[in-house]
mmCIF file of the protein (N, C-alpha, C, O) and its ligand, coordinates in Angstrom:
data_MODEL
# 
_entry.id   MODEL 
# 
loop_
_entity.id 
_entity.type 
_entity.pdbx_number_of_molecules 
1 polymer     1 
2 non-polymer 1 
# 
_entity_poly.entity_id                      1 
_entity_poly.type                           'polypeptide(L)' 
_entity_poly.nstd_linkage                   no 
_entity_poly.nstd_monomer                   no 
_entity_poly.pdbx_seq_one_letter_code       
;(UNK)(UNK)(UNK)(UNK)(UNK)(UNK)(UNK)(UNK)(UNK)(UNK)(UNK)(UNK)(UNK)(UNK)(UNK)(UNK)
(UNK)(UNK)(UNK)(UNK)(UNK)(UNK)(UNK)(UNK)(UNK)(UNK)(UNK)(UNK)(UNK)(UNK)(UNK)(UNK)
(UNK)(UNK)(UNK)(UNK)(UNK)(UNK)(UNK)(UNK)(UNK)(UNK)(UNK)(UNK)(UNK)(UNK)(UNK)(UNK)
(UNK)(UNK)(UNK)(UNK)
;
_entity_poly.pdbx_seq_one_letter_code_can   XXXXXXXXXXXXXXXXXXXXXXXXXXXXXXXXXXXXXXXXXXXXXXXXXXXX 
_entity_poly.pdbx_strand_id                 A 
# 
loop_
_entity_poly_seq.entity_id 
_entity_poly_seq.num 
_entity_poly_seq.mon_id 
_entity_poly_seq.hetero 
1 1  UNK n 
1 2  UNK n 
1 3  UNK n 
1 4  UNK n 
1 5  UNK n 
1 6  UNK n 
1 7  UNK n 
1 8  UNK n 
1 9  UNK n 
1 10 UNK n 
1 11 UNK n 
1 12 UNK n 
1 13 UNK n 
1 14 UNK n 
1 15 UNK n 
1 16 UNK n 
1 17 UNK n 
1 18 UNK n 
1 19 UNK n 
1 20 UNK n 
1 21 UNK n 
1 22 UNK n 
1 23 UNK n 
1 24 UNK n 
1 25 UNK n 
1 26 UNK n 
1 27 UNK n 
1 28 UNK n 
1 29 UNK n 
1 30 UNK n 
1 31 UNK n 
1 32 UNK n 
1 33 UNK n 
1 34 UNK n 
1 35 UNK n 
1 36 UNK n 
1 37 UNK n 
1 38 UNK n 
1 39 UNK n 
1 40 UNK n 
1 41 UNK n 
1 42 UNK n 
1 43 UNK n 
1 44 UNK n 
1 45 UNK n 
1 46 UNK n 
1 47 UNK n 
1 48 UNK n 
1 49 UNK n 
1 50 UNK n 
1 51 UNK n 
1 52 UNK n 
# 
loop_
_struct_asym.id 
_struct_asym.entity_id 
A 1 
B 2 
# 
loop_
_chem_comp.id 
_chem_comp.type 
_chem_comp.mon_nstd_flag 
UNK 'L-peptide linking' . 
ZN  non-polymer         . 
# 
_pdbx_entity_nonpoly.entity_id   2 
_pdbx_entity_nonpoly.name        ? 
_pdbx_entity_nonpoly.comp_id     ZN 
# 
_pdbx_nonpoly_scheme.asym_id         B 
_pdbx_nonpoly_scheme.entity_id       2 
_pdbx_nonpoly_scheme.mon_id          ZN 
_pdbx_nonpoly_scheme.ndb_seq_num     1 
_pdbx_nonpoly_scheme.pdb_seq_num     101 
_pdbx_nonpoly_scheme.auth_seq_num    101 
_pdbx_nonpoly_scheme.pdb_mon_id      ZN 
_pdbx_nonpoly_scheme.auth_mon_id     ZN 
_pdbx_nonpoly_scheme.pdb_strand_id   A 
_pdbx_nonpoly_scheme.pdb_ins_code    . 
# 
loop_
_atom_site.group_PDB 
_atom_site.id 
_atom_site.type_symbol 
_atom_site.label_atom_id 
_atom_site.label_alt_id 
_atom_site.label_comp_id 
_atom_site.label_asym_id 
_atom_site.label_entity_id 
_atom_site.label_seq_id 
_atom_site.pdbx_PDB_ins_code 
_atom_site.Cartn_x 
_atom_site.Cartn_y 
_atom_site.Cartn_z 
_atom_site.occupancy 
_atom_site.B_iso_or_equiv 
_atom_site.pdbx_formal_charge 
_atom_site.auth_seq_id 
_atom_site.auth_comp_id 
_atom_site.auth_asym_id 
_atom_site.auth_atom_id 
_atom_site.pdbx_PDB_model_num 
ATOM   1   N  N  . UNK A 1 1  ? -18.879 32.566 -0.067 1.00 0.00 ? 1   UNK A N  1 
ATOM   2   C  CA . UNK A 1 1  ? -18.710 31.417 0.831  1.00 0.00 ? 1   UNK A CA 1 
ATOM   3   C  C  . UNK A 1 1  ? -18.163 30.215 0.051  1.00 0.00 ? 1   UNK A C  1 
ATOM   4   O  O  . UNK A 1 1  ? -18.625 29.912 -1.049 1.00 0.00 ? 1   UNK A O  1 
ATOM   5   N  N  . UNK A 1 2  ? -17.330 29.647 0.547  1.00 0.00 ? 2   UNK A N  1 
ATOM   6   C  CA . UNK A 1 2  ? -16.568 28.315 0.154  1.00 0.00 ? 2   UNK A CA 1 
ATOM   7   C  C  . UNK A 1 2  ? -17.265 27.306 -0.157 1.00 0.00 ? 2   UNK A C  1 
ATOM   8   O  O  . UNK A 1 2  ? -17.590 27.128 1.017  1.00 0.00 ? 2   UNK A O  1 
ATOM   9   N  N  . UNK A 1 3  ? -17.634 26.725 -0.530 1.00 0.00 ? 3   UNK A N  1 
ATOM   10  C  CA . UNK A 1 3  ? -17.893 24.863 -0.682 1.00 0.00 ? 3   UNK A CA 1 
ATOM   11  C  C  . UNK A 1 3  ? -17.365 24.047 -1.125 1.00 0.00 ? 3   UNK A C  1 
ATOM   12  O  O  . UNK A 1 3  ? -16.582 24.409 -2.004 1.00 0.00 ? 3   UNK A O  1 
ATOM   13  N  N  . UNK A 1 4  ? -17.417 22.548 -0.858 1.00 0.00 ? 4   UNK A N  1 
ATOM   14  C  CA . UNK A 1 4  ? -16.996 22.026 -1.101 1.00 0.00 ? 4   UNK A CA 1 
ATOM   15  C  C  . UNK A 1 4  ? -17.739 20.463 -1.283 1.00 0.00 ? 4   UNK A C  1 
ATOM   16  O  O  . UNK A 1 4  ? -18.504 20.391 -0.322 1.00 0.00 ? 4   UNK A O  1 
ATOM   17  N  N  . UNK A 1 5  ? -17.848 19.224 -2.065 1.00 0.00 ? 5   UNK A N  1 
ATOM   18  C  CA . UNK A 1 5  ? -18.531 18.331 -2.255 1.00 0.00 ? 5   UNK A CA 1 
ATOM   19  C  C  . UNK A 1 5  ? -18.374 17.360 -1.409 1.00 0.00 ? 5   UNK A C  1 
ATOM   20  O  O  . UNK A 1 5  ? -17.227 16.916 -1.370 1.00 0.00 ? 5   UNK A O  1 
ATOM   21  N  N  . UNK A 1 6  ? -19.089 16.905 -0.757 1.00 0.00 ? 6   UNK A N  1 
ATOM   22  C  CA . UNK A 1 6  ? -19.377 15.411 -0.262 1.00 0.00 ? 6   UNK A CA 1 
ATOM   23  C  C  . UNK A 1 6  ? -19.332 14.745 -0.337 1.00 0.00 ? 6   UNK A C  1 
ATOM   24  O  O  . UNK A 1 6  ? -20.400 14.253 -0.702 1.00 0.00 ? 6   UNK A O  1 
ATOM   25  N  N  . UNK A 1 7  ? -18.116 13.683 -0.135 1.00 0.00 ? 7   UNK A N  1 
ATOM   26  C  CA . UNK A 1 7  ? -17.854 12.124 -1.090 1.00 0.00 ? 7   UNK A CA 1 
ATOM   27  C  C  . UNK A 1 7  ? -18.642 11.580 -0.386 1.00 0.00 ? 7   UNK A C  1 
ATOM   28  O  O  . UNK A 1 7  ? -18.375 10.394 -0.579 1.00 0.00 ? 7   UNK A O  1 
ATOM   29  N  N  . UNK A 1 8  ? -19.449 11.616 0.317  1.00 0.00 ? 8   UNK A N  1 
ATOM   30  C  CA . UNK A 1 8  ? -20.332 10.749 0.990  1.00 0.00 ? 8   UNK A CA 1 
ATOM   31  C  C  . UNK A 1 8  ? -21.971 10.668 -0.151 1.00 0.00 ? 8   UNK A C  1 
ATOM   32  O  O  . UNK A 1 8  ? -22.468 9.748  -0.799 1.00 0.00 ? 8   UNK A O  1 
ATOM   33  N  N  . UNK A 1 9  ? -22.395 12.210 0.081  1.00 0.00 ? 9   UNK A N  1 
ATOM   34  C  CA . UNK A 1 9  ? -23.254 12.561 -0.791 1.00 0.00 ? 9   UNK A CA 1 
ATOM   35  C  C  . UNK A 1 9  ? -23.681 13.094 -1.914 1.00 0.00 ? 9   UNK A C  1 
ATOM   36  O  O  . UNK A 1 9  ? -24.779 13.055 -2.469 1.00 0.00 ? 9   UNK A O  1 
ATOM   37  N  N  . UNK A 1 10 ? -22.383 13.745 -2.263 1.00 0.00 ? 10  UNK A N  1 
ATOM   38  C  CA . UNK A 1 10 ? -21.914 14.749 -3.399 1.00 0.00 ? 10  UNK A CA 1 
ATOM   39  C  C  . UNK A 1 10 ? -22.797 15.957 -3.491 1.00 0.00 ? 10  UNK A C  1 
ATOM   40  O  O  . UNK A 1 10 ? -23.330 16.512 -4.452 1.00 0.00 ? 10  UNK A O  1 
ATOM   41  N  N  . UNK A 1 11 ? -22.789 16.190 -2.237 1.00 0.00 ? 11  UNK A N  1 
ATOM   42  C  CA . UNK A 1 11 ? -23.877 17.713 -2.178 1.00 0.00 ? 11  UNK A CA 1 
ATOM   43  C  C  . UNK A 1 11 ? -22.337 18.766 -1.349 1.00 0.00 ? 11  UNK A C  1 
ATOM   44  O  O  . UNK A 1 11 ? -21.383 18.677 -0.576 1.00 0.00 ? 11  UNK A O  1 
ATOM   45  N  N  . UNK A 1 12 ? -23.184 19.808 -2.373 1.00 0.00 ? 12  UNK A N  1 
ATOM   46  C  CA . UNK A 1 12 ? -21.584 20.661 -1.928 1.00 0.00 ? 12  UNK A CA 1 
ATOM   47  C  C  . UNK A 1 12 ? -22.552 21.619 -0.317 1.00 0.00 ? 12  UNK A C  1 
ATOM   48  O  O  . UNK A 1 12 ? -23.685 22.061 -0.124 1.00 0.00 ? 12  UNK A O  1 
ATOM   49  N  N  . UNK A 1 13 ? -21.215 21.519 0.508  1.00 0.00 ? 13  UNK A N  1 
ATOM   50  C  CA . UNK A 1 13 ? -21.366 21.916 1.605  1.00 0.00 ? 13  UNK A CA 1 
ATOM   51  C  C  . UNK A 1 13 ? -20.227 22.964 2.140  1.00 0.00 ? 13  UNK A C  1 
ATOM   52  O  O  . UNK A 1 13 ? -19.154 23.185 1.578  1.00 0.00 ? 13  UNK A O  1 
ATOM   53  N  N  . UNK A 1 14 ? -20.673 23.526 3.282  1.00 0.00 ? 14  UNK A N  1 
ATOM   54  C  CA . UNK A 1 14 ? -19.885 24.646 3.965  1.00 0.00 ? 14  UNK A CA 1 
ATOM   55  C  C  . UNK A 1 14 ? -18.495 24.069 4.124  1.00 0.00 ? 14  UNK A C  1 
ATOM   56  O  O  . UNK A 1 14 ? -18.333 23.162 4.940  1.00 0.00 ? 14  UNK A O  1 
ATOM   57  N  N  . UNK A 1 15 ? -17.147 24.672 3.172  1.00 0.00 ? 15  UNK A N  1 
ATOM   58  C  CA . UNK A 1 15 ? -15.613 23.756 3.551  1.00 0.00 ? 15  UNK A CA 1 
ATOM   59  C  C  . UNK A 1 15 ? -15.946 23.661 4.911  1.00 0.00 ? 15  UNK A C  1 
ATOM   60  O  O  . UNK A 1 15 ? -16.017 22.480 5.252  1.00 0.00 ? 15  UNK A O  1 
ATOM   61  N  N  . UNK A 1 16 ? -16.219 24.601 5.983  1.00 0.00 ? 16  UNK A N  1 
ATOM   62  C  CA . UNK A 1 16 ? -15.831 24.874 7.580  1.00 0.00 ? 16  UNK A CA 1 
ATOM   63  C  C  . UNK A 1 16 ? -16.291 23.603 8.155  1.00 0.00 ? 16  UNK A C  1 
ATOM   64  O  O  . UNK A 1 16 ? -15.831 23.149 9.202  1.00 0.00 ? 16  UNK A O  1 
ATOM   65  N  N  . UNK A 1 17 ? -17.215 23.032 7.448  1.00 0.00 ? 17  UNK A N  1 
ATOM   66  C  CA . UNK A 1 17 ? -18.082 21.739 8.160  1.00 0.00 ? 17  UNK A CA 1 
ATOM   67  C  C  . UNK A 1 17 ? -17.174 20.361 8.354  1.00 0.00 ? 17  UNK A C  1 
ATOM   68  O  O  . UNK A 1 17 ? -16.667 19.907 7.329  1.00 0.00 ? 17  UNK A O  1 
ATOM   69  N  N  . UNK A 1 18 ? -17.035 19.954 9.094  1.00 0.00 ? 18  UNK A N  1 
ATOM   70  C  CA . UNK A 1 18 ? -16.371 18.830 9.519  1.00 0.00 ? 18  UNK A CA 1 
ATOM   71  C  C  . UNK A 1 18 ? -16.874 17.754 9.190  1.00 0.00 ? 18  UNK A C  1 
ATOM   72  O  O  . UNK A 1 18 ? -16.345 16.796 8.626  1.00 0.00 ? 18  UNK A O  1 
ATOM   73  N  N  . UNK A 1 19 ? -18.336 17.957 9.684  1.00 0.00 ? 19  UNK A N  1 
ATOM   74  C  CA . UNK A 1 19 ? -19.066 16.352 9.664  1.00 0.00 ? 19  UNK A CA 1 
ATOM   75  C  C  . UNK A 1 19 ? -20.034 17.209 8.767  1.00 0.00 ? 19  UNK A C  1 
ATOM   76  O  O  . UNK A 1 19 ? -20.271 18.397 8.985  1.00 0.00 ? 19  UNK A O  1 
ATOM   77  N  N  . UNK A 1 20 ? -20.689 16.301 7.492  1.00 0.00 ? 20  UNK A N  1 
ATOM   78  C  CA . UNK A 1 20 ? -21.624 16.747 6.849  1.00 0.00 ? 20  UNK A CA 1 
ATOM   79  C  C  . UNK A 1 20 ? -23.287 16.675 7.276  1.00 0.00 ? 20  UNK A C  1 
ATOM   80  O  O  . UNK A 1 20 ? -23.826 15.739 7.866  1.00 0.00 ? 20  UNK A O  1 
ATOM   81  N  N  . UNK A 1 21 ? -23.864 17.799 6.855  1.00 0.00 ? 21  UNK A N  1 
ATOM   82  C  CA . UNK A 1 21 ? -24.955 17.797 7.856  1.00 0.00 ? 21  UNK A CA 1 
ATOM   83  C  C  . UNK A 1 21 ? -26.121 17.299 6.911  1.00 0.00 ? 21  UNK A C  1 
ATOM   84  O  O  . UNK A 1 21 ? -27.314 17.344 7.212  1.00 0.00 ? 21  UNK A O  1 
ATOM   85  N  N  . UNK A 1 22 ? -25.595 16.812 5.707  1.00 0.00 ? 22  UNK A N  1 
ATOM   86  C  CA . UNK A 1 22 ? -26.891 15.878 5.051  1.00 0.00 ? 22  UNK A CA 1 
ATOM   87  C  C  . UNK A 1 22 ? -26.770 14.316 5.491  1.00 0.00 ? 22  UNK A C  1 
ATOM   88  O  O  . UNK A 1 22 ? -27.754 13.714 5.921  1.00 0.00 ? 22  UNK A O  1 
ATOM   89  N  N  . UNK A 1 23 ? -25.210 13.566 5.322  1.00 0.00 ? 23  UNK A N  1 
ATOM   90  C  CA . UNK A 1 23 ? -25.514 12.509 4.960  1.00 0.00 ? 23  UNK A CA 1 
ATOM   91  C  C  . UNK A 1 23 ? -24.638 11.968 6.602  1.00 0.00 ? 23  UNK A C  1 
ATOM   92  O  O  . UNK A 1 23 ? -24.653 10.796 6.976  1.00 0.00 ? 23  UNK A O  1 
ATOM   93  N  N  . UNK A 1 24 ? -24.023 12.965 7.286  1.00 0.00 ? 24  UNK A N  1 
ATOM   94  C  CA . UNK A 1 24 ? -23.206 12.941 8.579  1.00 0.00 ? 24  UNK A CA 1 
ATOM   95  C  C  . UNK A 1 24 ? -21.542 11.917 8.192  1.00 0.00 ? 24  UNK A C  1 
ATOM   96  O  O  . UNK A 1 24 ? -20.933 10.990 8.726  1.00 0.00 ? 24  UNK A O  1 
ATOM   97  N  N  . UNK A 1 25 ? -21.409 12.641 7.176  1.00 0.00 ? 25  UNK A N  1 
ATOM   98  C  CA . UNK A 1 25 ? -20.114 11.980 6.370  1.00 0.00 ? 25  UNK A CA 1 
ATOM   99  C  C  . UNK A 1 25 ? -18.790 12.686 7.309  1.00 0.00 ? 25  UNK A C  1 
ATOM   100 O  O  . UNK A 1 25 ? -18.647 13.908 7.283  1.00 0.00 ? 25  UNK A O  1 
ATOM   101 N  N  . UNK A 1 26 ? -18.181 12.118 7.839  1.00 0.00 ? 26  UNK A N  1 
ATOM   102 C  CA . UNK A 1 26 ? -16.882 12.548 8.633  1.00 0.00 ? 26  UNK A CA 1 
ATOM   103 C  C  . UNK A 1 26 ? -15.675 13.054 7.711  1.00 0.00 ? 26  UNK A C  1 
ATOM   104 O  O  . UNK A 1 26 ? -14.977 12.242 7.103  1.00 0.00 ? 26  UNK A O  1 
ATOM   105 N  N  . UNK A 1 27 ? -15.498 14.206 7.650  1.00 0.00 ? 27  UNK A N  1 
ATOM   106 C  CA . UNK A 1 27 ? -14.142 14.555 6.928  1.00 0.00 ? 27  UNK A CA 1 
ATOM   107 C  C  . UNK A 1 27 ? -12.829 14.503 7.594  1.00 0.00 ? 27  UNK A C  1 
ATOM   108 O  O  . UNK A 1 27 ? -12.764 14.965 8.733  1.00 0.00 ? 27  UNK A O  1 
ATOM   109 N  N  . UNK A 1 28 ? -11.808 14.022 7.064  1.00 0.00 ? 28  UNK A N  1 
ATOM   110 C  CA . UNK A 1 28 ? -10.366 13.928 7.700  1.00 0.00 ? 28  UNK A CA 1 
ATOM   111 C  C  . UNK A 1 28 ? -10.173 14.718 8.070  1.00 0.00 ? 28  UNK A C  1 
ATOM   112 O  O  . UNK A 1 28 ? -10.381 15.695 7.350  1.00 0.00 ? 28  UNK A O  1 
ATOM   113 N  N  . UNK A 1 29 ? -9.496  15.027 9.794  1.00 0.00 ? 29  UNK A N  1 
ATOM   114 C  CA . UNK A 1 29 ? -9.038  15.977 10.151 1.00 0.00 ? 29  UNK A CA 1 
ATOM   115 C  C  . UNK A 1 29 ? -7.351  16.478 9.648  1.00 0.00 ? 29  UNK A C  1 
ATOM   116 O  O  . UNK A 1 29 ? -6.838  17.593 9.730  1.00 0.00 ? 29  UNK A O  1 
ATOM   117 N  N  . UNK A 1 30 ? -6.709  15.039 9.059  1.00 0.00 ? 30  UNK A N  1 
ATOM   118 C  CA . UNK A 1 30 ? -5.295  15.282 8.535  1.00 0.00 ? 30  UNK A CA 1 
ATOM   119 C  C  . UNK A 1 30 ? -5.363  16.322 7.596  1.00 0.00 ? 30  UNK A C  1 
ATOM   120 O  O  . UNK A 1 30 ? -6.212  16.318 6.705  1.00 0.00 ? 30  UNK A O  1 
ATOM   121 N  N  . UNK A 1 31 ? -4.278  17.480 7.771  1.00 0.00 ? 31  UNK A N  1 
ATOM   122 C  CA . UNK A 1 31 ? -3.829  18.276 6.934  1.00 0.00 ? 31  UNK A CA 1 
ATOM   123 C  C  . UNK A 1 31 ? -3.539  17.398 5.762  1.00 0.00 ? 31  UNK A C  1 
ATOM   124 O  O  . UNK A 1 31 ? -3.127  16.241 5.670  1.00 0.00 ? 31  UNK A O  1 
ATOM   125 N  N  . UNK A 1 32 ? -4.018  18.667 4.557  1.00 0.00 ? 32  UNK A N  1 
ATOM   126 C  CA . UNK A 1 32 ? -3.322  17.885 3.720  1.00 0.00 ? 32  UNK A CA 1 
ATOM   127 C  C  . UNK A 1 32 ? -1.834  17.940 2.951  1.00 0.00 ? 32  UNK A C  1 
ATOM   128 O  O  . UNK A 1 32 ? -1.768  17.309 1.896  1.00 0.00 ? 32  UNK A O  1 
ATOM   129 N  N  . UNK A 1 33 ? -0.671  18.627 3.392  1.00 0.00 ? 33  UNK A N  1 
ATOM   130 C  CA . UNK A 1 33 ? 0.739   18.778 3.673  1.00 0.00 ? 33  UNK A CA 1 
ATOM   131 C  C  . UNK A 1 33 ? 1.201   17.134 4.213  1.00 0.00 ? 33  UNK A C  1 
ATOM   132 O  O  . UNK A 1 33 ? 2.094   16.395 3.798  1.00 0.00 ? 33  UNK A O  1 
ATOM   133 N  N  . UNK A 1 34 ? -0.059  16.896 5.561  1.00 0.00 ? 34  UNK A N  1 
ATOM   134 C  CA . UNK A 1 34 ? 0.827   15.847 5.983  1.00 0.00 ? 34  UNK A CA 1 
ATOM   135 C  C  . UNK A 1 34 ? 0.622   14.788 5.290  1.00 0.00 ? 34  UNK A C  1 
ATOM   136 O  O  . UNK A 1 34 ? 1.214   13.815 5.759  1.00 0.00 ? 34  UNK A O  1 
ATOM   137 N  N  . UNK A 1 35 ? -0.047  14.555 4.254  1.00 0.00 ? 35  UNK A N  1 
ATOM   138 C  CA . UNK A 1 35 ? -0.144  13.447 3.399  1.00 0.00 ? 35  UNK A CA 1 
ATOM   139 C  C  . UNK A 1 35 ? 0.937   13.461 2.245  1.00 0.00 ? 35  UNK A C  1 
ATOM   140 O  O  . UNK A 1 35 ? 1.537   12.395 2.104  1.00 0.00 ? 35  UNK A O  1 
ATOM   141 N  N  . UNK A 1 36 ? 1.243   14.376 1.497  1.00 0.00 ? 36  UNK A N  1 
ATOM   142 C  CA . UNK A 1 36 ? 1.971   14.306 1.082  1.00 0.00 ? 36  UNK A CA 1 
ATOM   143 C  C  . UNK A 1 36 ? 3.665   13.944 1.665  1.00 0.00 ? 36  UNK A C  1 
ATOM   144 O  O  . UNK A 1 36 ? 4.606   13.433 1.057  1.00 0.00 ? 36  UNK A O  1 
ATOM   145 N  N  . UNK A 1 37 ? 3.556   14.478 3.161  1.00 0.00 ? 37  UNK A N  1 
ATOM   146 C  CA . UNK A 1 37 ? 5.042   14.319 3.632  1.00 0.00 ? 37  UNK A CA 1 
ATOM   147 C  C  . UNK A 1 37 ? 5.244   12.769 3.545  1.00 0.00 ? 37  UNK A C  1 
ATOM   148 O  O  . UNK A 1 37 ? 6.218   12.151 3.114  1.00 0.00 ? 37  UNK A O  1 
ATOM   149 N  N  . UNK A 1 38 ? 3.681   12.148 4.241  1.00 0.00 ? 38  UNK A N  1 
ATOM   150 C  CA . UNK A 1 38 ? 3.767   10.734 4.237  1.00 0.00 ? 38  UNK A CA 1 
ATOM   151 C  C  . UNK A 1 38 ? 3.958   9.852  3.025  1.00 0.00 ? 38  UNK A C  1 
ATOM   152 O  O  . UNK A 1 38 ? 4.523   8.759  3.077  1.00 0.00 ? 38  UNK A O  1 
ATOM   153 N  N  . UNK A 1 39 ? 3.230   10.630 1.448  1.00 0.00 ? 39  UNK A N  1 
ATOM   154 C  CA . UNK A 1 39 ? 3.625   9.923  0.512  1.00 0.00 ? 39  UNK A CA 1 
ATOM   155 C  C  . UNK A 1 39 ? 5.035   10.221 -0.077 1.00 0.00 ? 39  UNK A C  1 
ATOM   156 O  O  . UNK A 1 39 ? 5.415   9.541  -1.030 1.00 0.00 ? 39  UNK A O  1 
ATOM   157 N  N  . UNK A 1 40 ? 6.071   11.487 0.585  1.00 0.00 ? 40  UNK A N  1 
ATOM   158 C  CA . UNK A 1 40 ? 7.153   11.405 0.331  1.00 0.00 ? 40  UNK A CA 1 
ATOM   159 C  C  . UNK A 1 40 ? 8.113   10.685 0.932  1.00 0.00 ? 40  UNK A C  1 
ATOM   160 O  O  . UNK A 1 40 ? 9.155   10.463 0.314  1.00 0.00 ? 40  UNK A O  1 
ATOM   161 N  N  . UNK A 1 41 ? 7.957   10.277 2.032  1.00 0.00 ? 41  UNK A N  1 
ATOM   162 C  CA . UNK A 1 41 ? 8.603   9.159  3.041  1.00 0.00 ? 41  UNK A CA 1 
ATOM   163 C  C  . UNK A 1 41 ? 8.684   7.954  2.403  1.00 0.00 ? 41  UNK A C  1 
ATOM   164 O  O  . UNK A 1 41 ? 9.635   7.181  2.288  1.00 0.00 ? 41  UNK A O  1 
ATOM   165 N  N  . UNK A 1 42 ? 7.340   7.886  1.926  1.00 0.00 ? 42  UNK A N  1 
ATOM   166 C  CA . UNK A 1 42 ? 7.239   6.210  1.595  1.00 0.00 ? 42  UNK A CA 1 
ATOM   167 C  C  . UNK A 1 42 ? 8.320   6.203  -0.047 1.00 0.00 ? 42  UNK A C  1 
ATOM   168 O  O  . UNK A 1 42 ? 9.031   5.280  -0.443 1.00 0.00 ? 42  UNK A O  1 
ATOM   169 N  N  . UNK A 1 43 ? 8.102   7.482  -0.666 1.00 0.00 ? 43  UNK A N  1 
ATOM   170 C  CA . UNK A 1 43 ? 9.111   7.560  -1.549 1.00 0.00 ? 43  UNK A CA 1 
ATOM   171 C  C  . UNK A 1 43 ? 10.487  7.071  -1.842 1.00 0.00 ? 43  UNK A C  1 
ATOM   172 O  O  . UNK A 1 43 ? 10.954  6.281  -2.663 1.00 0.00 ? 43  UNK A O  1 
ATOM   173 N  N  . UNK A 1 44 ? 11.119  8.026  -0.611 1.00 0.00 ? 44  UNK A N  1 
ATOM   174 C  CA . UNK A 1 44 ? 12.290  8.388  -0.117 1.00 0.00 ? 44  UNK A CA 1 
ATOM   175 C  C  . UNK A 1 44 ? 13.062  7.213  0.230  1.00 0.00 ? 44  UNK A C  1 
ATOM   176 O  O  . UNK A 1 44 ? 14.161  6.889  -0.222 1.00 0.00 ? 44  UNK A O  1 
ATOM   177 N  N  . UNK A 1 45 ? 12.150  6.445  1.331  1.00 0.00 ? 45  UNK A N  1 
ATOM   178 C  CA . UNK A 1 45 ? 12.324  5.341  1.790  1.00 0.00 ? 45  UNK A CA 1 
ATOM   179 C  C  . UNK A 1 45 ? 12.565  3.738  0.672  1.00 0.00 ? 45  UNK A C  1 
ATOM   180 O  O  . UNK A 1 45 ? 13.343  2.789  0.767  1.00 0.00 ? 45  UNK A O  1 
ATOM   181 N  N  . UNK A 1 46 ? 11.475  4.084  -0.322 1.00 0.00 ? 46  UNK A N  1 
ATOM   182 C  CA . UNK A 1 46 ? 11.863  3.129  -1.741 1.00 0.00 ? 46  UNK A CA 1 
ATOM   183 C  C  . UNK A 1 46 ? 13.099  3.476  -2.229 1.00 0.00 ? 46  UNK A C  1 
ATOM   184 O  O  . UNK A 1 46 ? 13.984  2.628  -2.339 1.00 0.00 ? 46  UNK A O  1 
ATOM   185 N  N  . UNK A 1 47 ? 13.311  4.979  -2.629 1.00 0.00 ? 47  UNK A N  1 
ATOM   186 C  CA . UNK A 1 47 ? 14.378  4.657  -3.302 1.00 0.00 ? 47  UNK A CA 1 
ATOM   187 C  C  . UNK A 1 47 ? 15.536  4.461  -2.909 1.00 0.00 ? 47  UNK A C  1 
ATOM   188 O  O  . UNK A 1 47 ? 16.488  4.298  -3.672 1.00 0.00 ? 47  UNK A O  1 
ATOM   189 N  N  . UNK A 1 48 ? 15.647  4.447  -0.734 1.00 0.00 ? 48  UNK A N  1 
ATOM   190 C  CA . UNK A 1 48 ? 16.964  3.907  -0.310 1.00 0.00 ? 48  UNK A CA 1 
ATOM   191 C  C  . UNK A 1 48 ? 17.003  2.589  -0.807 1.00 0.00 ? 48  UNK A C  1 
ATOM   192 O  O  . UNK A 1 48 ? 17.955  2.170  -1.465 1.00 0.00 ? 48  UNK A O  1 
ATOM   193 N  N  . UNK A 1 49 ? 15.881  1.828  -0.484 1.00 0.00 ? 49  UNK A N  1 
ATOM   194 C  CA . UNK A 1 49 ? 15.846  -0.026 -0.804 1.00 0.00 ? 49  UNK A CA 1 
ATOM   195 C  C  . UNK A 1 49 ? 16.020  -0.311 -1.788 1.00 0.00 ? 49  UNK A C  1 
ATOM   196 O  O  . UNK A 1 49 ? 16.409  -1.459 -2.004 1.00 0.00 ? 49  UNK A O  1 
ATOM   197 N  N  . UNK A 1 50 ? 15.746  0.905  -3.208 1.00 0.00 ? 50  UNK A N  1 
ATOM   198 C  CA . UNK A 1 50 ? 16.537  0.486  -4.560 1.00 0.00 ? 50  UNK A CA 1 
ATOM   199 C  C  . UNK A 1 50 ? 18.046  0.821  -4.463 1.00 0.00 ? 50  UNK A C  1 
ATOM   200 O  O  . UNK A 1 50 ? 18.616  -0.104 -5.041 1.00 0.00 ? 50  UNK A O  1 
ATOM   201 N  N  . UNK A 1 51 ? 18.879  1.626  -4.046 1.00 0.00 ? 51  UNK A N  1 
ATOM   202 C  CA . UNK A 1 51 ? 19.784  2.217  -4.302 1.00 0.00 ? 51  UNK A CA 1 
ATOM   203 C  C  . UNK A 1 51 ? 20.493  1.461  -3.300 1.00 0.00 ? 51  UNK A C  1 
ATOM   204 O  O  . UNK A 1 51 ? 21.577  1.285  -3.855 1.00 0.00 ? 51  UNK A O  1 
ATOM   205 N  N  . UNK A 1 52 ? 20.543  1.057  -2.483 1.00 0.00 ? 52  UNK A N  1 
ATOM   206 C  CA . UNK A 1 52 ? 21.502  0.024  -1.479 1.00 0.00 ? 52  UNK A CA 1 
ATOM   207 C  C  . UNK A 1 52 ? 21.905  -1.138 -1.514 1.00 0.00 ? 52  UNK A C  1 
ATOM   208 O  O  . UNK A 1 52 ? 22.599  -1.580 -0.598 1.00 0.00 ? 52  UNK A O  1 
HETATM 209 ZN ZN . ZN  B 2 .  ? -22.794 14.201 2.701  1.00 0.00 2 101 ZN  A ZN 1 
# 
């Protein structure tokens, strides 16, 4: 079985768990692909405003 830690509580819990069932810590539902797309945008987007 998977686990994973709790930035809320740092007790490792079931990955499958959404909301943690010690400390009721809410985990992001964002993929995490789409964060990166977003920190490549913001990239992408700098280096038009340097390059123009
Ligand atoms: Zn917790």
């Amino acid at each position: 079985m998977n686990k994973k830690e709790c930035p809320g509580c740092a007790m490792n819990i079931d990955v499958e768990e959404r909301i943690c069932p010690i400390c009721s810590y809410e985990f992001p539902r964002q993929a995490p692909w789409l964060q990166w797309v977003a920190v490549l945008l913001v990239v992408v987007m700098f280096l038009i405003l340097v390059f123009i």
